[in-house]
C-alpha positions as CSV (number, residue, x, y, z in Angstrom):
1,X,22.6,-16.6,-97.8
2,X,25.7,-14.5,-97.9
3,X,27.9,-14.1,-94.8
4,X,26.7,-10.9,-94.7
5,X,23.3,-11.6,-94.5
6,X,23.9,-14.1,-92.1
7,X,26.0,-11.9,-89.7
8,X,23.3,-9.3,-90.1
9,X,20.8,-12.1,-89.3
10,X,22.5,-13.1,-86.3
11,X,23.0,-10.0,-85.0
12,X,19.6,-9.1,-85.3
13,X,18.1,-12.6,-83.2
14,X,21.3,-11.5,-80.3
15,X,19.4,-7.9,-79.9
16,X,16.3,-9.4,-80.2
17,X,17.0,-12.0,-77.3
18,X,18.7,-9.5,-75.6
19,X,16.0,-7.2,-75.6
20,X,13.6,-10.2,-74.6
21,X,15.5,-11.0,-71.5
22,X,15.6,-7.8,-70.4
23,X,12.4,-8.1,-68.7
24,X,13.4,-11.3,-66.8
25,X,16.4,-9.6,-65.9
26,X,14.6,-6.9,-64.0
27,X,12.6,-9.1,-62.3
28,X,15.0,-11.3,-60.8
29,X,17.0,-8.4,-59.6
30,X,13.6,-7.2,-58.2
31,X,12.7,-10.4,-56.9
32,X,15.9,-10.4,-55.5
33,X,15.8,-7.0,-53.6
34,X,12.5,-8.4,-52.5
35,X,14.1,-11.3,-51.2
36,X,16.5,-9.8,-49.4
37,X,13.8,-7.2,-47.5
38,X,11.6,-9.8,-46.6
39,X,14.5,-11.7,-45.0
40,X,15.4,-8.4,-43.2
41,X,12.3,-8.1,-41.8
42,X,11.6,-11.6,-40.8
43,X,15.0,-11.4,-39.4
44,X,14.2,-7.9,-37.5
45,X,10.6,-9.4,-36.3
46,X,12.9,-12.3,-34.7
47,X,15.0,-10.3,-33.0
48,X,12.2,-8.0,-31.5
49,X,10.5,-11.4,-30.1
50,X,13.7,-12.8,-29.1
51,X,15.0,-9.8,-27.1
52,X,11.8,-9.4,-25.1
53,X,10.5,-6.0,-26.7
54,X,7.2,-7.1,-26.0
55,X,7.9,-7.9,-22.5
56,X,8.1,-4.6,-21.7
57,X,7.0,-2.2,-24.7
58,X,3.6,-3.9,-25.0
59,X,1.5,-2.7,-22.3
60,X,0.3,-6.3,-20.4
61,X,-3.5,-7.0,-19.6
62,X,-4.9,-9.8,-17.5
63,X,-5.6,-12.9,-19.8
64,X,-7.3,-16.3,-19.2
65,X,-3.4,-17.9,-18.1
66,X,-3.2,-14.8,-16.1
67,X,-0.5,-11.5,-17.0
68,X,0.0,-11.2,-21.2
69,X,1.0,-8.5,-23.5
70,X,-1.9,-7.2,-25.0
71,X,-1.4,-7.0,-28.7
72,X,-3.7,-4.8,-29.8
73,X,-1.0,-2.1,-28.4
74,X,2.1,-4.4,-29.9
75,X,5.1,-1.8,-28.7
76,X,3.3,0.9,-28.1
77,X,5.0,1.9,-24.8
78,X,3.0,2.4,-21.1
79,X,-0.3,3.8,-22.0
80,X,-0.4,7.7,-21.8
81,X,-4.0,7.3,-20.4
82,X,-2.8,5.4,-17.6
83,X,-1.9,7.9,-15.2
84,X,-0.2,6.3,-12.0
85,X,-0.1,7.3,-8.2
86,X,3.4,8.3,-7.1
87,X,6.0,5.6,-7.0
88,X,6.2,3.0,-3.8
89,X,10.0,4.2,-2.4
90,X,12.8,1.9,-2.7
91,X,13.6,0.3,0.0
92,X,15.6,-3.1,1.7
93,X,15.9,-5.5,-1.0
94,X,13.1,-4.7,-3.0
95,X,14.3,-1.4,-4.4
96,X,11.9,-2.0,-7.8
97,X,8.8,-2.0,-8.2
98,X,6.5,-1.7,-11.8
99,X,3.1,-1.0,-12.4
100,X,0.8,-3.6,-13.7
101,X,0.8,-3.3,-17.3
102,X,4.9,-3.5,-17.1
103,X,5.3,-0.9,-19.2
104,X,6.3,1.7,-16.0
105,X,9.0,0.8,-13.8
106,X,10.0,3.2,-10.5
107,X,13.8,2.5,-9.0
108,X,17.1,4.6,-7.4
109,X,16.8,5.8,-10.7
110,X,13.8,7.6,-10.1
111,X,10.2,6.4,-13.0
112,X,10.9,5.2,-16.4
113,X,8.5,4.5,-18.7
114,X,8.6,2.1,-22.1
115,X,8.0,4.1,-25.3
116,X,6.3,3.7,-28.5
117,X,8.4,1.9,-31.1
118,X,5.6,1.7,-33.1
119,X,6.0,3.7,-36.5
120,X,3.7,6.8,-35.3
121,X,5.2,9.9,-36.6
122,X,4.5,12.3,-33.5
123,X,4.6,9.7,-30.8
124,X,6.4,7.2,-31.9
125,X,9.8,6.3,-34.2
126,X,7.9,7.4,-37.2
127,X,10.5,10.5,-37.5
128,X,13.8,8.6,-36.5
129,X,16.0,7.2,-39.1
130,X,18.2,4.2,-38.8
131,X,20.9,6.2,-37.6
132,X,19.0,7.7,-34.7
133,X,18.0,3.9,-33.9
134,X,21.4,2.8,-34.0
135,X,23.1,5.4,-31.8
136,X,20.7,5.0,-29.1
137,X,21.3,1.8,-28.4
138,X,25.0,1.8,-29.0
139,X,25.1,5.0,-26.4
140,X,22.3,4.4,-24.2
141,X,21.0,7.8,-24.9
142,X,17.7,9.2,-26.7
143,X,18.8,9.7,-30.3
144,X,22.4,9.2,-29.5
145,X,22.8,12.6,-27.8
146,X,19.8,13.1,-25.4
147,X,18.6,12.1,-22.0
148,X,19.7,8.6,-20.7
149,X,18.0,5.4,-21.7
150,X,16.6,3.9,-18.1
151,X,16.1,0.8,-16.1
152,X,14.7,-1.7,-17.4
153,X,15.9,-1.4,-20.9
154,X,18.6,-3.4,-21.0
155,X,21.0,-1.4,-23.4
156,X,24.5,-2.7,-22.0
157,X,23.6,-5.8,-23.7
158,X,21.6,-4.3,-26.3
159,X,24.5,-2.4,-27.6
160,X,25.7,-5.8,-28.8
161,X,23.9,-6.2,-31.4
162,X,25.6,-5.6,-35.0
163,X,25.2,-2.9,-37.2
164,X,22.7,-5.4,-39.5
165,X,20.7,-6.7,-36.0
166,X,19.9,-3.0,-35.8
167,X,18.9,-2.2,-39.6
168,X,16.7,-5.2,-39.4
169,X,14.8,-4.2,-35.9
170,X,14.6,-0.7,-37.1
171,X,13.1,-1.7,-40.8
172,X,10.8,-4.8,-39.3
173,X,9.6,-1.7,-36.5
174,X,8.6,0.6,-39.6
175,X,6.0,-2.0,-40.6
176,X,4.2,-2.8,-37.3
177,X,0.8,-1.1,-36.8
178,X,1.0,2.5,-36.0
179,X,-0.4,3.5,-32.5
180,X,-0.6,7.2,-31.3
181,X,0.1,6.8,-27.6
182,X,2.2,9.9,-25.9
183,X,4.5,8.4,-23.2
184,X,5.1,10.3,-19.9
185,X,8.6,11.8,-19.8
186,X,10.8,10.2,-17.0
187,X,10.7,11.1,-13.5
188,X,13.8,11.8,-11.3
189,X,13.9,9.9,-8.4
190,X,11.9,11.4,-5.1
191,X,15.5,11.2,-2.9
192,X,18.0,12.1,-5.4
193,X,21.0,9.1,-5.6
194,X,24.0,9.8,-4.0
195,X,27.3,10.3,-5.7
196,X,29.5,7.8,-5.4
């Protein structure tokens, strides 16, 4: 065999291998963006049980050990067809008070109620992007711009979390089961606060 024919040889086997690995290739650079989202997720799914979201954004029921989430509504805010009486005053030491699915919560600051953080496009975050998400919590207000985020959601320590906390709640909150469940818009409080 001639060197020719041998260089022509061996360049011939390189594309050939190169062209077979290809495939392999794009799967592990698949597999590896697959990876790294399922670690997101199972990192933002953490964080949403670790913080409490449930505690509040799951509507509670009565269960056999007494008070639970029910997850059937898993972060779908207080139930819009759980209309409430007006709010017991604040008064003494007891200036609180929330109803009993914990999901509606009445203070100085007048009623707040949990939302939907499930993925449901007209009541829930299905329309927010990430960077809606993010400036929420990092201002305390709906969106970043709107009304004030209330009592009980604890956003000064909320606002804590890093940039990559926040991408992985938002993304693992996109893949929860959508529930269409309109929230009642806050109410001011009956006695307005005084300025201080």
């Amino acid at each position: 065999m001639t060197s020719h024919a041998r260089t022509t040889l061996a360049a011939a086997m390189t594309t050939a291998l190169s062209a077979a690995l290809v495939p392999f290739s794009v799967l592990a650079q698949g597999s590896a963006a697959a990876d790294t989202t399922s670690e997101k997720l199972a990192r933002g799914k953490y964080l949403v049980t670790v913080a409490g979201c449930n505690d509040c954004h799951t509507p509670w029921k009565m269960g056999p050990q007494g008070p639970e989430p029910d997850m059937s509504r898993m972060l779908s805010g207080h139930p819009e067809s759980f209309v409430l009486p007006p709010a017991p005053a604040p008064q003494g030491p007891w200036i609180v008070a929330a109803a009993a699915t914990n999901t509606a919560w009445s203070g100085p600051w007048g009623v707040s109620y949990t939302a939907n953080l499930t993925p449901d496009p007209e009541t829930g975050l299905g329309k927010w992007t990430q960077r809606n998400f993010t400036e929420t919590i990092r201002t305390g207000r709906h969106m970043g711009r709107g009304r004030q985020i209330l009592p009980p959601m604890p956003i000064p320590m909320h606002k804590n979390f890093t940039d990559a906390d926040l991408e992985a709640i938002f993304s693992y909150l996109q893949t929860i089961p959508v529930v269409k469940n309109r929230v009642p818009e806050p109410l001011p409080p009956a006695v307005p606060v005084a300025a201080k």
